[in-house]
N, C-alpha and C positions, 0 to 999 in steps of 0.2 A: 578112408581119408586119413593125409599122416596130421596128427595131432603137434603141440609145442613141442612136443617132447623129440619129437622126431625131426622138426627143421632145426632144432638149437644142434644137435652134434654134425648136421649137415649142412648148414652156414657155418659153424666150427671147423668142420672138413674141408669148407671153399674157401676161407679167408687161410687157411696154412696153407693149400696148394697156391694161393697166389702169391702169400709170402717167399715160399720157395723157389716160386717162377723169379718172383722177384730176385732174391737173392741171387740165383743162378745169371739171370742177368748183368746184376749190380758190380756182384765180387769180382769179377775180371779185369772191369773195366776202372774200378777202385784199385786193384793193385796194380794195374799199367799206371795210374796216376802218383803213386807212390814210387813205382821204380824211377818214373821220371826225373825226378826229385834228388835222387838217391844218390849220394858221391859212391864214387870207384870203392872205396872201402867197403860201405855199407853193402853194395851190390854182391860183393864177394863173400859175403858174413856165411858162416855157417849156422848162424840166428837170426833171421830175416825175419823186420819187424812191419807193421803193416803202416806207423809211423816214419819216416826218416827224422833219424837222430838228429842229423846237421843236412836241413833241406839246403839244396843246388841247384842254381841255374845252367851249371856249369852243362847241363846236360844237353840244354840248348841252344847252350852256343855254340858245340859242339856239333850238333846236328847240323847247321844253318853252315858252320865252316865248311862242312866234309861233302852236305850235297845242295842241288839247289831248290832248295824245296820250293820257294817263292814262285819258281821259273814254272815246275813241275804242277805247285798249286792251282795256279792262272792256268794250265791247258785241261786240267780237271776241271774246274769252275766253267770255261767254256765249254767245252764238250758235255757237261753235266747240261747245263743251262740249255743249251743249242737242241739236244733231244731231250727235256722236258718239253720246253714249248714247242718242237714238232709233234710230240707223240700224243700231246693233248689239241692240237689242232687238227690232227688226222683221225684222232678215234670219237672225237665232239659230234660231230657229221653221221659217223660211223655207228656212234652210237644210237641215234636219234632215231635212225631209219631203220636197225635191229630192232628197238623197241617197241617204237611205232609199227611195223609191218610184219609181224610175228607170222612166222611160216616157215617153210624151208630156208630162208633165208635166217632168219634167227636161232633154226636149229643147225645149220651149216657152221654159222658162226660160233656157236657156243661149244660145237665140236671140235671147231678149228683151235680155240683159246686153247680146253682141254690137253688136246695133241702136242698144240705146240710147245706149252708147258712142261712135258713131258721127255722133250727132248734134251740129251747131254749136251754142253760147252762141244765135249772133244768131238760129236759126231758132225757136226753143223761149221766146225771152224775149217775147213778142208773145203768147204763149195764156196765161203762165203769169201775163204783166202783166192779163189781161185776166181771168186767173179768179183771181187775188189782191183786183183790185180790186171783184168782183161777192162777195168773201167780205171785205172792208175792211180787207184785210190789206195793203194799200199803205201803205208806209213807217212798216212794223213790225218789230219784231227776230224776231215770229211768224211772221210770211211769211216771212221772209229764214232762216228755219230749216226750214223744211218744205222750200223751193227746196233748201236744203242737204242733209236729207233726201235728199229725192227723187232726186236728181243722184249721191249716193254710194249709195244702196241699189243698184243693179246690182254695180255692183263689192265693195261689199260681201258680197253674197249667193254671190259669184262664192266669194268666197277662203273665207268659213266652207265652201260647202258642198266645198271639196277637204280643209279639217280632217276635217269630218264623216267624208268618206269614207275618210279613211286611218285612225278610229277602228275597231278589232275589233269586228264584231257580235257576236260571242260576250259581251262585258259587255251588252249589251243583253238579248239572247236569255236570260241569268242573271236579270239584274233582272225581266224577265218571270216567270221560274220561280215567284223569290221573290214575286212579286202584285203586282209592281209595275205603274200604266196607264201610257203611254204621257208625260202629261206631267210622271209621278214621274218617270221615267227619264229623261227631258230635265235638269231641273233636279237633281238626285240623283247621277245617271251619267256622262250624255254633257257638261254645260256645267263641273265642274268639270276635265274630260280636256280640255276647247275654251277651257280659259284663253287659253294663248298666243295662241290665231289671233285671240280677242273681244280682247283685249290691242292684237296687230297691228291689226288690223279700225279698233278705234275709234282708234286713231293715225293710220292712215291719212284717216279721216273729221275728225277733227279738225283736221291737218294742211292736209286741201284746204279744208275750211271757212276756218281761221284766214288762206288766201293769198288768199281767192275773192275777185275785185276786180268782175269784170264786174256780175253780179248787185245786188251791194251798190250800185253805182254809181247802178247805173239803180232798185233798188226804195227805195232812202232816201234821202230829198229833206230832211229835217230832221237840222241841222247835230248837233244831240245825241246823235242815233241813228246818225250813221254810223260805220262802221267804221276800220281800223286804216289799210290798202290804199288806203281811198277818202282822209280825211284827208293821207294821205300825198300825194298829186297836187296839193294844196295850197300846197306851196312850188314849184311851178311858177308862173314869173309869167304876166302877160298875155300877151304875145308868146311864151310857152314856154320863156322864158329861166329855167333850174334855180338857186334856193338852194342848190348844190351840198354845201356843208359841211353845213349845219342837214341837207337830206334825206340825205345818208350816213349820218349820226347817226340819225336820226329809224328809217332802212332798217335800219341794224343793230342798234335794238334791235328791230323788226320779227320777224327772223329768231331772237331770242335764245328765243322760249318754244317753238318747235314743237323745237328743237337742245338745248334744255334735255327735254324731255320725253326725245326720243328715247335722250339718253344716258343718262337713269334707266331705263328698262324694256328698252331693249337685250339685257342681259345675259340676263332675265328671258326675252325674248321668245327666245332663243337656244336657252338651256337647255333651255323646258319642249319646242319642238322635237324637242330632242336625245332627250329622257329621252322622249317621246311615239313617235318612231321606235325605241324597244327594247322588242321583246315579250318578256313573260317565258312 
């Protein structure tokens, strides 16, 4: 048995690894916040400080002249939105009856997640370009949501159906008593106890939606329709030479709505966790 002696340098060992995690996270996204800021001098300094000397909005207004990020935001935010709420409507169902009917069925599917997970952007964009374009959904925000779809329902289906099964069949097996069919009990029973994970779930889907660059790049060709990601690539010059200030600017309001979301339902998504793991 390890004694005090032995958890204290090994709690010592876990709180630096998470500081470091941490770190590794934080710094990057701390000096895009800084570069933001940062007038054309500063940017250039061959002593780049982690402060800006003389902070600038200049960078954003900047950004906002040269593209349209506003235009760009709005088809992100839709498309983001549009496959969250399908991909949590189709795997809720999906879920239920993996969990519930555990068999080749639930080992199919948890192969299927696996597999599909597995697979590259580049190997998969060549059938899906090619059965978008046979359904004329080539450079539409309706293809470019079904890809999105498609792409998070594995993972999706993954994480409701371990909610599902940490729900008590006993509330099920009641609802039955009382005459309840199978998809009163879904909507009645089992989806208001499945808040937090459909909560989780569609954050997670909206999240990968709202970053998703590859996809977007290659399925919209008109400048109207493109997204947030893709736009962004735009203050890259000819030669690849970066609008450094306007794109840090432009980067960090980028990240501002998925940081924004998370810190409102956060709490939410903790809690019902908490209160879901206590049986009474």
């Amino acid at each position: 048995m390890s004694g005090p002696r032995t958890r204290g340098p090994v709690r010592a060992g876990q709180y630096l690894a998470l500081l470091a995690y941490l770190a590794f996270l934080a710094l990057p996204f701390l000096w895009l916040i800084s570069t933001a800021f940062k007038p054309a001098p500063e940017l250039g300094s061959l002593h780049p400080t982690w402060i800006p000397e003389d902070p600038t909005l200049a960078n954003f207004r900047q950004a906002f002249a040269e593209q349209p990020l506003l235009r760009a935001a709005a088809n992100s935010l839709a498309a983001a939105l549009a496959a969250a709420v399908t991909a949590v409507a189709v795997a809720t169902p999906m879920a239920y009856v993996t969990a519930r009917r555990r068999g080749r069925l639930s080992a199919a599917t948890t192969g299927w997640v696996v597999v599909s997970q597995a697979f590259p952007f580049v190997l998969v964009i060549i059938p899906l370009f090619l059965v978008l374009k046979s359904l004329q959904l080539i450079n539409t925000l309706t293809g470019l949501v079904l890809v999105y779809v498609v792409w998070s329902l594995p993972f999706a289906l993954w994480m409701l159906t371990g909610y599902v099964r940490a729900l008590p069949a006993e509330l099920e097996e009641a609802a039955a008593v009382d005459g309840a069919g199978r998809l009163r009990t879904l909507v009645s029973v089992t989806a208001p106890l499945l808040a937090p994970g459909i909560v989780a779930t569609a954050l997670f889907a909206f999240i990968t939606a709202w970053n998703e660059f590859f996809f977007a790049v290659v399925l919209l060709k008109t400048p109207e329709k493109q997204t947030l990601p893709v736009v962004l690539t735009h203050f890259l010059g000819a030669e690849g030479v970066a609008d450094l200030g306007p794109l840090a600017a432009a980067a960090f309001l980028a990240t501002l709505p998925s940081l924004v979301v998370f810190a409102l339902i956060q709490r939410r998504i903790t809690g019902g966790m908490l209160s879901g793991a206590v049986k009474s």
